[in-house]
C-alpha positions in Angstrom: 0.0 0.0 0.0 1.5 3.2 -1.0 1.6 5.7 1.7 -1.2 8.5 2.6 -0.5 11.9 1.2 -1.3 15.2 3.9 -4.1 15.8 1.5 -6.2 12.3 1.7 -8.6 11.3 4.2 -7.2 9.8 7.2 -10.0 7.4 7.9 -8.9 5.6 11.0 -8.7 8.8 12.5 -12.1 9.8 11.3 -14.4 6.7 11.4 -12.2 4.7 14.0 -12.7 6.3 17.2 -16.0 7.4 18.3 -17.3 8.2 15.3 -20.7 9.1 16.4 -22.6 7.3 13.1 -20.7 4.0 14.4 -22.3 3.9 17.8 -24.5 1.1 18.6 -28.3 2.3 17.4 -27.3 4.9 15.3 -28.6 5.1 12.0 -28.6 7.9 9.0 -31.8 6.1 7.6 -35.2 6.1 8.3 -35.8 3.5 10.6 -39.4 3.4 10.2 -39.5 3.1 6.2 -36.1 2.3 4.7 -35.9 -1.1 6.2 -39.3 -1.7 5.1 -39.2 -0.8 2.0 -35.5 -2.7 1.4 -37.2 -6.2 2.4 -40.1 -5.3 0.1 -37.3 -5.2 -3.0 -35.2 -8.2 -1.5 -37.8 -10.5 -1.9 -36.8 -11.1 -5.7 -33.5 -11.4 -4.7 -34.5 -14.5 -2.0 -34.7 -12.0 0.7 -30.6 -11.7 0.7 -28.9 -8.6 1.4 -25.8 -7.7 1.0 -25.4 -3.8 2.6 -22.0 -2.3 1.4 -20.1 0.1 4.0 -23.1 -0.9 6.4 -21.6 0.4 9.6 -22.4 -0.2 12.7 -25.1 -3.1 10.9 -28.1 -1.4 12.2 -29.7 -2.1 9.3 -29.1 -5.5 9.0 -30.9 -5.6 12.4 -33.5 -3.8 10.9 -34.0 -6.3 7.9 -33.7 -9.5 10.4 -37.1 -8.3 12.1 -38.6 -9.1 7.9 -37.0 -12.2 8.0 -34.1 -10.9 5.6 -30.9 -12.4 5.6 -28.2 -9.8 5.7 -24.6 -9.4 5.0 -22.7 -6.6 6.2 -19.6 -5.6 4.8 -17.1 -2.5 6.3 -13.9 -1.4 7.1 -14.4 -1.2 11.0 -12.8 -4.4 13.2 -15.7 -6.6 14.1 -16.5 -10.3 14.5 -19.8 -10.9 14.0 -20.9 -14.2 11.7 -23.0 -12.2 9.4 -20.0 -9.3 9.3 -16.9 -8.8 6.7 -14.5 -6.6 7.2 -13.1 -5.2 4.0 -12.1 -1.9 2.9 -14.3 -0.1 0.2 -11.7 2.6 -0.6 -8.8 -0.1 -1.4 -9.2 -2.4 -4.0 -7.2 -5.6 -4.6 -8.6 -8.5 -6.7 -7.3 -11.0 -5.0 -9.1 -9.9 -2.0 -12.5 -8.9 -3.1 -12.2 -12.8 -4.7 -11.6 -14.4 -2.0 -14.4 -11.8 -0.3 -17.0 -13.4 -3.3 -16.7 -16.6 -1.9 -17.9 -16.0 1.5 -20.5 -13.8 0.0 -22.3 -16.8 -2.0 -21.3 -19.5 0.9 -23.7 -17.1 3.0 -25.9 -15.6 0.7 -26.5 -17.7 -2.4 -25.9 -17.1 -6.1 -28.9 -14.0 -5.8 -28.9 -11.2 -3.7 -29.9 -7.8 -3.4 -27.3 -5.1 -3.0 -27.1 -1.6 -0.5 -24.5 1.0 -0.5 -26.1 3.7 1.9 -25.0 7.0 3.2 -20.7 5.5 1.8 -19.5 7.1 -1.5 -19.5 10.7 -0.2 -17.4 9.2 2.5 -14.8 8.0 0.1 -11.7 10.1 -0.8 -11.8 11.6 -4.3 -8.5 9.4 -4.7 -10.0 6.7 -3.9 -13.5 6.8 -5.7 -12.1 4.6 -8.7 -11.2 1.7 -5.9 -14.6 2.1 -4.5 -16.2 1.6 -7.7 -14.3 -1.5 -8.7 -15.0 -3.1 -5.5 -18.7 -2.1 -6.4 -18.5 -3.5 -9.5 -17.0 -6.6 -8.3 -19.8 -7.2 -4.8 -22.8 -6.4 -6.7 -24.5 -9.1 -7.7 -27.2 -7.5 -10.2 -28.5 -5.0 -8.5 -27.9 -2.6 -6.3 -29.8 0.6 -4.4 -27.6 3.4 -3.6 -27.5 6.6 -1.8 -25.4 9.2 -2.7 -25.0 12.9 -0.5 -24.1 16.1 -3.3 -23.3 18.3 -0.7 -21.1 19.2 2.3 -21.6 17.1 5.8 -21.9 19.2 8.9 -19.1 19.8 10.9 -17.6 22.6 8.4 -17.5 19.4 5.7 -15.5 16.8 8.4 -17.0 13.9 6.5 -17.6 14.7 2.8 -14.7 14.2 0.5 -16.4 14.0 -2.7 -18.9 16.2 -3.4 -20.1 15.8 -6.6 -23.2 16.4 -9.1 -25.3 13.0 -9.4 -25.0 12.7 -12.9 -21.3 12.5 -12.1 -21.6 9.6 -9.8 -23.9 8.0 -12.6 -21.2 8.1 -15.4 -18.7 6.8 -12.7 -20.4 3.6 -12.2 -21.7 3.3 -15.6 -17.7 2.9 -16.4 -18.1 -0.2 -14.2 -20.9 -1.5 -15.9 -24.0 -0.4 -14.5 -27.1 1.7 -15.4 -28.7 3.9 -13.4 -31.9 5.6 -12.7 -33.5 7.6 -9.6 -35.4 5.0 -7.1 -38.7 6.7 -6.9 -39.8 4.7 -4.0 -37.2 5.2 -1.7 -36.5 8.9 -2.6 -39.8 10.2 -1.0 -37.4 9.6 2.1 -35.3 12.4 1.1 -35.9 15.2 4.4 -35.8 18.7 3.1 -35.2 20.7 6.0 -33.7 23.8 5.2 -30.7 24.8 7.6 -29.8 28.3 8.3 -27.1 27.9 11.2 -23.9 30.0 10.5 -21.8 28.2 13.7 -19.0 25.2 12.9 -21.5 22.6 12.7 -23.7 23.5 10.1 -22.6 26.3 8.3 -21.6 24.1 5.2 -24.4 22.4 5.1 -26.6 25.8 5.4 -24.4 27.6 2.9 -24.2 25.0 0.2 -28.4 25.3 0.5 -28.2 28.7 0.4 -26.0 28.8 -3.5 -27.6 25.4 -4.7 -24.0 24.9 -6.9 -25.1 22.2 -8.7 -28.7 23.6 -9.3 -30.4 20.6 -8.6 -33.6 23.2 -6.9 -34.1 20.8 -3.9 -32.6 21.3 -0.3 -32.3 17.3 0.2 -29.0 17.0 -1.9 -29.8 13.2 -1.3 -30.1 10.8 -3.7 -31.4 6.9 -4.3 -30.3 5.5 -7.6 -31.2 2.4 -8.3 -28.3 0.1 -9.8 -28.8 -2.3 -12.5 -25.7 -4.4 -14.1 -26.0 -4.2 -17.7 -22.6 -6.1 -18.4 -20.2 -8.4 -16.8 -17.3 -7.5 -19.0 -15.8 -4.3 -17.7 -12.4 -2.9 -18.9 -9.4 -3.7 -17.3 -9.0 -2.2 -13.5 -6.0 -0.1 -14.4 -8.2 1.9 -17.5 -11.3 2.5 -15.0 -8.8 4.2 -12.7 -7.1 6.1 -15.0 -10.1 7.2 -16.2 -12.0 8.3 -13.4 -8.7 10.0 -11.7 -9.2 12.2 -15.2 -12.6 12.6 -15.2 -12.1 14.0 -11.2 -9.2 16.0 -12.1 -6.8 14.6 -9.3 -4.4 13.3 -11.8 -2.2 16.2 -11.6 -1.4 15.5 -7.8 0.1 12.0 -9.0 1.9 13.9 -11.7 3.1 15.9 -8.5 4.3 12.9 -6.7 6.3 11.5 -9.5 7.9 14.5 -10.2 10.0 14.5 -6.9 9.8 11.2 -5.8 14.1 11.0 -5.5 13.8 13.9 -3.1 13.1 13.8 0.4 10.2 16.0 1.7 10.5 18.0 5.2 8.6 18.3 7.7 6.2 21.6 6.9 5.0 24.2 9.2 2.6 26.3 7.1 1.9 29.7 8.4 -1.6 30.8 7.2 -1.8 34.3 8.0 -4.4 35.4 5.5 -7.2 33.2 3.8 -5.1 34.1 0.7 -2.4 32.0 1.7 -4.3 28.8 1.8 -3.6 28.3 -2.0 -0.3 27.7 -1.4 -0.5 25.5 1.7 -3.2 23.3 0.1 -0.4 23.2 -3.4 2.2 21.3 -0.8 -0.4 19.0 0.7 -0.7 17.2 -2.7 2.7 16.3 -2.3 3.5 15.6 1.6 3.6 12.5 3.0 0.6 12.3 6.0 2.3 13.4 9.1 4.5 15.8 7.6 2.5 18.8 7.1 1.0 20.9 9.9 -0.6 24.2 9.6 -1.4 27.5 12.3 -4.6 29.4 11.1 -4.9 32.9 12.3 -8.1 33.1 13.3 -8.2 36.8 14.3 -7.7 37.8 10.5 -9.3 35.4 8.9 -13.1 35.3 8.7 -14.7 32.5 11.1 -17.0 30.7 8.3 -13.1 29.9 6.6 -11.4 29.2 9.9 -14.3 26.7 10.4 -13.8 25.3 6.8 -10.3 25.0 7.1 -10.3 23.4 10.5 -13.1 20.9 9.3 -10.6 20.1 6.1 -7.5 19.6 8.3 -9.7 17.5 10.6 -10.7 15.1 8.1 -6.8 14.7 6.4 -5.3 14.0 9.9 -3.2 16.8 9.6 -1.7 18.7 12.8 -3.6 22.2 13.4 -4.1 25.2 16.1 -6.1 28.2 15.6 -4.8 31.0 17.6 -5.8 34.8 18.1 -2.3 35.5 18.7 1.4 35.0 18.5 1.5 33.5 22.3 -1.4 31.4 22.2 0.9 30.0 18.7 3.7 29.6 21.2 2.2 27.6 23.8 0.9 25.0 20.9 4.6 25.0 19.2 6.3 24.0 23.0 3.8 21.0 22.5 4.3 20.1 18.8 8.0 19.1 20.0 11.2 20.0 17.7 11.1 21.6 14.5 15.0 20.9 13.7 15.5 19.9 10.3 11.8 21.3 9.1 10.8 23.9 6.5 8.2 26.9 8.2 6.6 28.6 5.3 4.6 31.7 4.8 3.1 33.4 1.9 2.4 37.0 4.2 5.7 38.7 5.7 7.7 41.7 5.8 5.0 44.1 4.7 5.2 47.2 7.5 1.4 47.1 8.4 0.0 45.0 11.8 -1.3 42.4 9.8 1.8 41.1 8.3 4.1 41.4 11.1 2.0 39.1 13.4 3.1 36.7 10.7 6.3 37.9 10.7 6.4 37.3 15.0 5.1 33.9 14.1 8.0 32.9 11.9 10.7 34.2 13.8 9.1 31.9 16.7 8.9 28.8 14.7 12.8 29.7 13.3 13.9 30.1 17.1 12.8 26.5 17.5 15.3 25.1 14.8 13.2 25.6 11.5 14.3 26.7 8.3 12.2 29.2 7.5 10.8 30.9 4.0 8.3 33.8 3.0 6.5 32.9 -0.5 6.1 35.6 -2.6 2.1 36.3 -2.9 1.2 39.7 -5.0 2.7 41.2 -8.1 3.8 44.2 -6.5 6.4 44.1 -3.4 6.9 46.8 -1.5 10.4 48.2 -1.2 10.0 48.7 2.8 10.4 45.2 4.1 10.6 44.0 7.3 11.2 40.1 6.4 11.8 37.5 9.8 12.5 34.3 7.7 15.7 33.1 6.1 14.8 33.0 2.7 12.1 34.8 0.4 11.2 33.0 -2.4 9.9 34.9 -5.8 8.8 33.9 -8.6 11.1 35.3 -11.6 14.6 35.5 -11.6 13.9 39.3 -12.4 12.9 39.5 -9.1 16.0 38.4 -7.0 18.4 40.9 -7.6 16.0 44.0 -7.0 14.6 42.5 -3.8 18.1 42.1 -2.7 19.5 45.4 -3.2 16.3 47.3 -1.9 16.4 44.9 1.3 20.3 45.6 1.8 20.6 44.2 5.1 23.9 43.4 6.6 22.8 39.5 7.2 20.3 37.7 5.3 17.4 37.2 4.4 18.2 35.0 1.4 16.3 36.0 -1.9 15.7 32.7 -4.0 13.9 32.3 -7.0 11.6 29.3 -6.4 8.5 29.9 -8.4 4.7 29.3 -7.0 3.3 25.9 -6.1 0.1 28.0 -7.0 1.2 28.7 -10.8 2.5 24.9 -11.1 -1.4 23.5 -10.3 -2.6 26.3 -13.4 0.1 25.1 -15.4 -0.3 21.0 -15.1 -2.8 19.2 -17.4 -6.5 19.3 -16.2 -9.4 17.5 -17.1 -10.9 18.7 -20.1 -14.7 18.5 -18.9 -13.7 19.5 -15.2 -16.6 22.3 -15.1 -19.0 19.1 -15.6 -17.5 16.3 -14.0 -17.4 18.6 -10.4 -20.2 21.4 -10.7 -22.5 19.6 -13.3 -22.2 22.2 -15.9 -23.5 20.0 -19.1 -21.7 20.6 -22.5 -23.7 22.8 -25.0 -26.1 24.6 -22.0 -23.8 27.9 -23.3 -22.0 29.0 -26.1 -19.0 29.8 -24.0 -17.6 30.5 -20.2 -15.7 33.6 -19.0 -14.1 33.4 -15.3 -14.8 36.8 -14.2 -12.3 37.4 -10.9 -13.1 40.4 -8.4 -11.1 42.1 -5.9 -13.6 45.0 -5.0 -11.9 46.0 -1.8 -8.8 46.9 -3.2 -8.8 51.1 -4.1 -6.2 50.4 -7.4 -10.2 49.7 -8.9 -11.2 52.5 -11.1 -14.9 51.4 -10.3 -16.3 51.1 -7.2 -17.9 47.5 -6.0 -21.2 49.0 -6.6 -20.7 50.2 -10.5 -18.8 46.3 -11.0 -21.8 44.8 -9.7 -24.4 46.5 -12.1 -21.9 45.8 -14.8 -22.1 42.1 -14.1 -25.9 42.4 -14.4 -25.8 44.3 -17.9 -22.9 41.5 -18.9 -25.0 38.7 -17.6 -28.4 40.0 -19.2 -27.2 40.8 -22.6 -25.2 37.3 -23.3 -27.6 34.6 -21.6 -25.8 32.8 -23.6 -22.8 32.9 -21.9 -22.2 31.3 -18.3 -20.3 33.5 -16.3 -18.5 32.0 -12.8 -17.7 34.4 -10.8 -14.8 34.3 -8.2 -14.3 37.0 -6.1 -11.6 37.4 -3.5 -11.7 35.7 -0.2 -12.0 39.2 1.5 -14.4 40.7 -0.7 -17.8 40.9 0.9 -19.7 42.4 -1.6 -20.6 40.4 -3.8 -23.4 38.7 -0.8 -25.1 41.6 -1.6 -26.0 41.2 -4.8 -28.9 38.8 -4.8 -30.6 39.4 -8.2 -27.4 38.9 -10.0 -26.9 35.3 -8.3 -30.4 34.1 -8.8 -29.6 34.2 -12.4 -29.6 30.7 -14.5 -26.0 31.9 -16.4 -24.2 33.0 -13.4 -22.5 30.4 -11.2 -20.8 32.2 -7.7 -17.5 30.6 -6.9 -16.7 32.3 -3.2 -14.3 30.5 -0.9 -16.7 28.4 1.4 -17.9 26.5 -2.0 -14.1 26.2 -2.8 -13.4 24.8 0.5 -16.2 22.7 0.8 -15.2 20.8 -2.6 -11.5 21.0 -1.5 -10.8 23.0 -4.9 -8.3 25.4 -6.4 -9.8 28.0 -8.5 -6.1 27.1 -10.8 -7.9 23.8 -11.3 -10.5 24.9 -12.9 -9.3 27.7 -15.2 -8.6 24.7 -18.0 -12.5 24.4 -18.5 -13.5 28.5 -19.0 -12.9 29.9 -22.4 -11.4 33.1 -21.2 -11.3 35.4 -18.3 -11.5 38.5 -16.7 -10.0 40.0 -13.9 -9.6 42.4 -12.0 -5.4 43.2 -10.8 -4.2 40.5 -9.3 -2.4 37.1 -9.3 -5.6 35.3 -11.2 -4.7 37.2 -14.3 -1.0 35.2 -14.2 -3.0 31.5 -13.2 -4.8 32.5 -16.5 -1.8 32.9 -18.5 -0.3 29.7 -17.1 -3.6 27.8 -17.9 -3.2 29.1 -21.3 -6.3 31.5 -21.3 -6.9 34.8 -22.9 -7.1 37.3 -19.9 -8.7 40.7 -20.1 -8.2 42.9 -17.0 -10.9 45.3 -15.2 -9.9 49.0 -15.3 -7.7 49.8 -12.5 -5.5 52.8 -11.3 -1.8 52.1 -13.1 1.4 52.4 -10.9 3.9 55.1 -10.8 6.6 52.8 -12.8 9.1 55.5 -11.4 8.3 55.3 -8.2 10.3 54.1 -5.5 7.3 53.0 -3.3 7.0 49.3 -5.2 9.7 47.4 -6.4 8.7 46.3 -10.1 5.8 44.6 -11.0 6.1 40.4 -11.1 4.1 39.2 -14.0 5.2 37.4 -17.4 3.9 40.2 -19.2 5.9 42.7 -17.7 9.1 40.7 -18.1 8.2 40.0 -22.0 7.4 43.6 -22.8 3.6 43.1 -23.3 0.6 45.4 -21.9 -2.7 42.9 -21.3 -5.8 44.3 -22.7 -8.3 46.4 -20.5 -11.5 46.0 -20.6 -12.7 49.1 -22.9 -15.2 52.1 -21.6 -17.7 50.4 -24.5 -17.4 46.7 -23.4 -18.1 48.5 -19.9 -21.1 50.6 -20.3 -22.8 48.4 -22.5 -22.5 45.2 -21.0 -20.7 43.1 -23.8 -18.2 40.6 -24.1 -14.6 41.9 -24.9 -13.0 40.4 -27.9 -10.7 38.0 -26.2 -8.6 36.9 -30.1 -5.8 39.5 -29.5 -5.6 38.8 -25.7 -5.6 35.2 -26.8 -3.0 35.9 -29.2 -0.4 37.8 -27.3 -0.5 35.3 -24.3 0.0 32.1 -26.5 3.5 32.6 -26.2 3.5 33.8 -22.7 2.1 31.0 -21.8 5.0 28.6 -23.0 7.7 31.4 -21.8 10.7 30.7 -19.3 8.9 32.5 -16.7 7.4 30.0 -15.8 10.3 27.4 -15.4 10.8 28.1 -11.8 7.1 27.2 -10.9 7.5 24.0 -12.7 10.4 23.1 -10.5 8.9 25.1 -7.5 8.1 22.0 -5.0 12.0 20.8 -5.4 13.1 24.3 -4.8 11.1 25.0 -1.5 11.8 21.3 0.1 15.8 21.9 -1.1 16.1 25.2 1.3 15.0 22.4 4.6 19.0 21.3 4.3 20.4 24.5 3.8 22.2 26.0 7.1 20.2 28.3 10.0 20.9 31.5 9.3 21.1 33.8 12.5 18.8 36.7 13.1 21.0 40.0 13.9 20.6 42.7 15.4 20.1 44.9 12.1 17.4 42.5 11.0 15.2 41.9 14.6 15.9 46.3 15.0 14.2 46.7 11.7 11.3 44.2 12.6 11.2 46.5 16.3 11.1 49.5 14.6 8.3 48.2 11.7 5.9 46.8 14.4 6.2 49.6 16.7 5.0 52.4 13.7 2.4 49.7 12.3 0.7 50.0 16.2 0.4 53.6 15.9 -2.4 52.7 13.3 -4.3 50.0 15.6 -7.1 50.6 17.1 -8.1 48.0 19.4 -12.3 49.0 19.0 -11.6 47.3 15.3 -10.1 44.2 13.9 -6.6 45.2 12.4 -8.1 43.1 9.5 -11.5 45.0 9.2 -12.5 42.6 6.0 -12.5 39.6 8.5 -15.6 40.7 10.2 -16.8 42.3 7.0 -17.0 39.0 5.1 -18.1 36.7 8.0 -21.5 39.3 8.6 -21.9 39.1 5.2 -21.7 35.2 4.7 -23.8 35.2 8.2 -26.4 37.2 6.2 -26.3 35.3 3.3 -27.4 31.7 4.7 -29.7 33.2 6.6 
């Protein structure tokens, strides 16, 4: 068995121990119906079960009181006669044979199959070994449930979320059709949740946006299974085939790619909401055990901290929130020794509140034997830095010498040039029907689809967040045509209030808590939009490396001469090219830019060398865990002094330092409800 990467379910440390679904009487089922209605349909099967990923065997209990003979199989350690233990997210033919036997020896040659409340509950890497093991238990039939949305808990539970019609390709790949069981789908409870706290706020928000548009609040499903051949393809192709189809081939591509290196242990630093993209890049790639992560949770908004938490609960990865740098140190003198480990940022040096407190952080977690490294995030650095950590990785070579000279400190820190993890997930191959396999947008519903990216809160915006969002309705209304997904930045609350402009059938809203809750990058899905446009920031480069024509939102230009801003990071820039703006016509009558000259002058931009270092950026950031400590001096901790103590002349303790935290989690609050 190959071993778990930071990013996959930990499932012994999920289901295993007190699990509250696994306790004796528990059921997710109605008890008063399902069961009935199960023996009804066994009875042309010779009143044989055969319940798949049945738990705690409640409802084989259930069935016995009809005089049905059920046979429970699970992952969980248990003796019982009428019990096998097997594990639905591995498959291994010799295994599931052997498994066969003991399911006719105790069942017959006919028997109806149930897979209740299980394939949400299965990995995304693992849904291809769940369906083989499906393919290979099921008799003829089967009756299935399948969950299309978040689990409470801030999504603890629910690694796949997918549309239905997804899950009904995948197992028509293993040789079965499918159709909606109409008996047992007037089960389905359609509560409608509202609740903003840990527990249910995925659950209530997911409701609330209806992604996949299926107009119901159950998000349940009953399919009823039918085998329609016993020939299937060969094990290897179906897994291939779904890992495309669910666009997580790229993290193997990941794995192979530095499999002769050794990976550190990783202490990511995640400051701002921002800097999740990053942190979420490595995960693909560390071994389970080997990544841990601080959330700040007095900058951040509390629906993400919730979201995050529930994510890093689910992967078994090591976490602490904290509200501030001592409550970080009291949970690092418990973690044990960082020697030989890589801490990582992607928010440092800036002179403002918010990015010293990461800057405190690191040069805690460095004082405890880490290496330490600050990611380059934005496009434009500022030339006042106040940098704690060894190294500061950029992107472009361009960058390395002008960061070096403007910093001019007497010892460190190191400038590197290691790329972005963040630009190597836009640059590897995606799935070319990603938008339908994961959000259920059908091929041929529009004519095209434009990624629109906002970042409203940001004054570099020649429009305010009011004049953007009746430009989005005249876009959307004039080209129904035309889906348009709209991502806006994790801090930009305004977007909640536009209610009309969601509601619409060409206009899918792509905010962080959906992200999270499907455990997505917004890099990964760049490969299925036609083109997009932005507003200033880093989405505009992800484009470019995705190989998309970009068009950007009219913003306030720098001052090229001044000395406020080192020069701007972008392939663009570096090549001698100006992206297109989106003109005052386009703008004030609501149509769609023409995106062939755009298209044109990125092609090549797109294949450039600029990119080289984030193809080779996960080698470069585990290398820097062997290079020496370098020793903080006094030059370096009096320029950090003197940074923090003018930054607090701005705080005012009556307000977040980080007003959009509370800005986006009212508005989120207001949304569900």
């Amino acid at each position: 068995m190959t071993s778990r990467s930071a990013c996959v379910t930990d499932y012994e440390h999920l289901y295993a121990r007190g699990y509250y679904a696994h306790a004796d009487g528990a059921t997710s089922f109605d008890v008063a119906r399902l069961p009935a209605l199960v023996a009804q349909r066994s009875s042309m099967f010779g009143r044989a079960v055969l319940d798949l990923g049945g738990g705690n065997g409640e409802l084989g209990r259930a069935l016995s009181d009809y005089r049905v003979k059920t046979l429970t199989i699970d992952a969980a350690d248990r003796q019982e006669a009428d019990y096998i233990r097997l594990d639905l997210s591995r498959y291994d033919p010799q295994t599931v044979e052997i498994v066969r036997r003991r399911i006719y020896a105790y069942l017959g040659d006919a028997y109806l199959s149930t897979c209740f409340d299980v394939g949400e509950h299965i990995d995304l890497e693992h849904i291809g070994q769940f369906i083989l093991n499906t393919a290979a238990l099921v008799d003829r039939e089967c009756v299935i449930s399948i969950s299309t949305r978040p689990s409470s808990a801030a999504n603890r539970y629910h690694p796949s979320v997918l549309p239905i019609a997804t899950w009904q390709y995948l197992f028509s790949l293993a040789g079965f059709s499918s159709e909606p069981d109409v008996e047992l789908q007037s089960l389905r409870s359609n509560h409608r949740f509202r609740s903003s706290d840990a527990n249910l706020i995925a659950v209530a928000h997911w409701q609330r946006l209806d992604p996949f548009r299926e107009n119901s609040l159950s998000h349940q499903h009953y399919l009823r299974l039918k085998r329609f051949t016993y020939e299937l393809p060969a094990a290897r192709e179906i897994l291939e085939c779904i890992d495309e189809v669910l666009d997580v081939k790229y993290r193997r591509i990941k794995r192979q790619s530095i499999s002769a290196i050794d990976i550190p242990t990783i202490t990511f630093n995640v400051n701002f909401i921002q800097d999740w993209s990053f942190a979420r890049s490595l995960m693909d790639i560390c071994p389970a055990g080997q990544f841990q992560v601080v959330i700040r949770n007095d900058i951040i908004a509390e629906p993400y901290c919730y979201m995050l938490c529930g994510l890093l609960e689910r992967t078994g990865c090591r976490h602490m929130s904290v509200s501030n740098v001592a409550e970080a140190v009291v949970g690092f003198d418990t973690w044990g020794d960082f020697g030989g480990t890589l801490a990582i940022t992607a928010t440092e040096g800036v002179p403002s509140v918010t990015h010293l407190m990461g800057s405190l952080m690191m040069l805690e977690i460095a004082q405890r034997g880490a290496q330490t490294l600050c990611l380059q995030h934005g496009m434009t650095v500022l030339s006042s830095q106040t940098p704690a950590s060894a190294v500061i990785g950029v992107w472009s070579d361009d960058e390395v010498d002008s960061l070096r000279t403007t910093l001019s400190l007497k010892q460190g820190p190191d400038i590197m040039c290691t790329g972005s993890t963040k630009f190597l997930d836009a640059l590897l191959p995606s799935s070319r029907n990603v938008l339908e396999f994961r959000f259920g947008v059908m091929p041929g519903d529009f004519s095209q689809i434009i990624l629109v990216g906002l970042n409203l809160h940001w004054a570099i915006h020649q429009h305010s967040a009011e004049e953007t969002l009746s430009w989005l309705e005249r876009l959307s209304a004039k080209n129904q045509d035309t889906l348009f997904i709209i991502r806006p930045h994790p801090d930009d609350s305004s977007i909640y209030s536009a209610e009309a402009l969601l509601s619409k059938k060409n206009v899918m809203l792509l905010d962080e808590m959906l992200l999270l809750s499907m455990d997505m990058q917004i890099s990964r899905i760049l490969k299925g939009v036609d083109a997009v446009i932005t507003t200033y920031s880093t989405l505009a480069i992800d484009a470019v490396a995705a190989g998309k024509p970009v068009i950007l939102l009219p913003f306030s230009k720098f001052d090229h001469t001044s000395t406020q801003y080192l020069k701007k990071s972008a392939p663009w820039i570096s090549s001698g090219i100006e992206l297109p703006v989106l003109d005052h016509t386009s703008w004030s009558k609501g149509e769609v830019p023409n995106f062939r000259l755009a298209g044109n002058a990125q092609s090549s931009l797109s294949k450039s060398s600029w990119f080289n270092p984030s193809l080779n950026s996960i080698q470069n950031i585990c290398s820097l865990a062997a290079r020496s400590l370098i020793d903080r001096n006094e030059d370096q901790i009096s320029r950090m002094s003197i940074a923090l103590a003018s930054a607090i002349k701005s705080l005012c303790l009556d307000k977040n330092p980080h007003r959009d935290r509370e800005l986006v989690t009212r508005a989120i609050q207001r949304f569900i409800a």
